[in-house]
Structure formats: structure tokens, C-alpha cells
N, C-alpha and C positions, 0 to 999 in steps of 0.2 A: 714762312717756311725757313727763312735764312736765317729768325732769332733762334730754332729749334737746334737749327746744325750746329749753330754757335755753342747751344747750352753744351748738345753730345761732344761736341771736339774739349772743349775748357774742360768737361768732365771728364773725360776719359782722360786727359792730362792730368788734372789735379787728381783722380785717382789712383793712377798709377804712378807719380811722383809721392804721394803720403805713401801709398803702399810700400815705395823703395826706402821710406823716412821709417815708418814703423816696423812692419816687417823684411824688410830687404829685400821684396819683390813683389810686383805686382800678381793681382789676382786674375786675371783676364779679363777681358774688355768689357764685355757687360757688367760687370762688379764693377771695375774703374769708373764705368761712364755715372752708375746708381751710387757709389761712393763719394767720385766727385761732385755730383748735383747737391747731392745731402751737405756736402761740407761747404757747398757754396752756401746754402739755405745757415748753415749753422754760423760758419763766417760773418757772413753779411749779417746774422741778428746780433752777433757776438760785437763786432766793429760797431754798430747802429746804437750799441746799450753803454758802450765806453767813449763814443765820440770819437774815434779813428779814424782815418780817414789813409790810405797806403798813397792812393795816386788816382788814375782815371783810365779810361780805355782796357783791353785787354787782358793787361800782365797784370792790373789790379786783379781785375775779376779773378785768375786764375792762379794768382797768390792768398787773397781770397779765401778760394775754395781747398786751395792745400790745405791754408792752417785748419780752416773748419775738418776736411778732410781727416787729417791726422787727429784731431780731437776725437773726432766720431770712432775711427779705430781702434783708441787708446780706451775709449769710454767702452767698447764690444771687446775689447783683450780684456778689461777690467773684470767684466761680467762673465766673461768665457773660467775666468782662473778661476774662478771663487766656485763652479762645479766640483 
């Protein structure tokens, strides 16, 4: 139960930190929390594929999930403009 709450708190942070990166504001907390998990997931395979390595504990994870974060946003602006 306590890895769970961990996932939602890192997410909802690195969600709404990309969101302040990309758009200059967050989207509310359920988006934050589903935006940050995804960019953790995106992060971590992106770091894993180049041999990266940020640090350990915590502020890894949820630096992480921003950069993956922001990617994810960048890559759904991409797809949104080209409508």
C-alpha cells in the first residue's frame, strides 16, 4: 500500500511540474498523477536504453518521471497540432 501512495505523490508532482515545463500549468490532479506515472514508465525505459543513471532514492524517481513526463506532453502537443 505505501509503494502505491508513493507511485501517486511522485506522480502528481512530476505531472504537474512537466505541465508548468510544457504548458505553464498544470492540468489537475488526476492528469498530473496519470501523466506523471506514464513519464516515469517513459523515463526509466528512456535512462535504461542510454545507460543513465540521475542518482538514487526519491528526487531520482521524480526527476525521472518529469523528463519522461515532458516528453509525453511534447509527443501528445505534437499529435494534437498536426489536426
Amino acid at each position: 500500500m505505501e509503494g502505491i501512495l508513493i507511485w501517486l505523490i511522485v506522480g502528481g508532482i512530476a505531472g504537474w511540474l512537466a505541465g508548468l515545463i510544457v504548458k505553464g500549468g498544470g492540468q489537475g490532479i488526476l492528469i498530473n498523477i496519470v501523466v506523471g506515472i506514464v513519464g516515469a514508465v517513459i523515463g526509466g525505459w528512456l535512462f535504461g536504453q542510454l545507460g543513465v543513471a540521475i542518482g538514487t532514492g526519491i528526487l531520482n524517481s521524480i526527476v525521472t518521471a518529469v523528463i519522461g513526463a515532458v516528453i509525453l506532453l511534447l509527443i501528445i502537443g505534437m499529435i494534437r497540432g498536426k489536426r
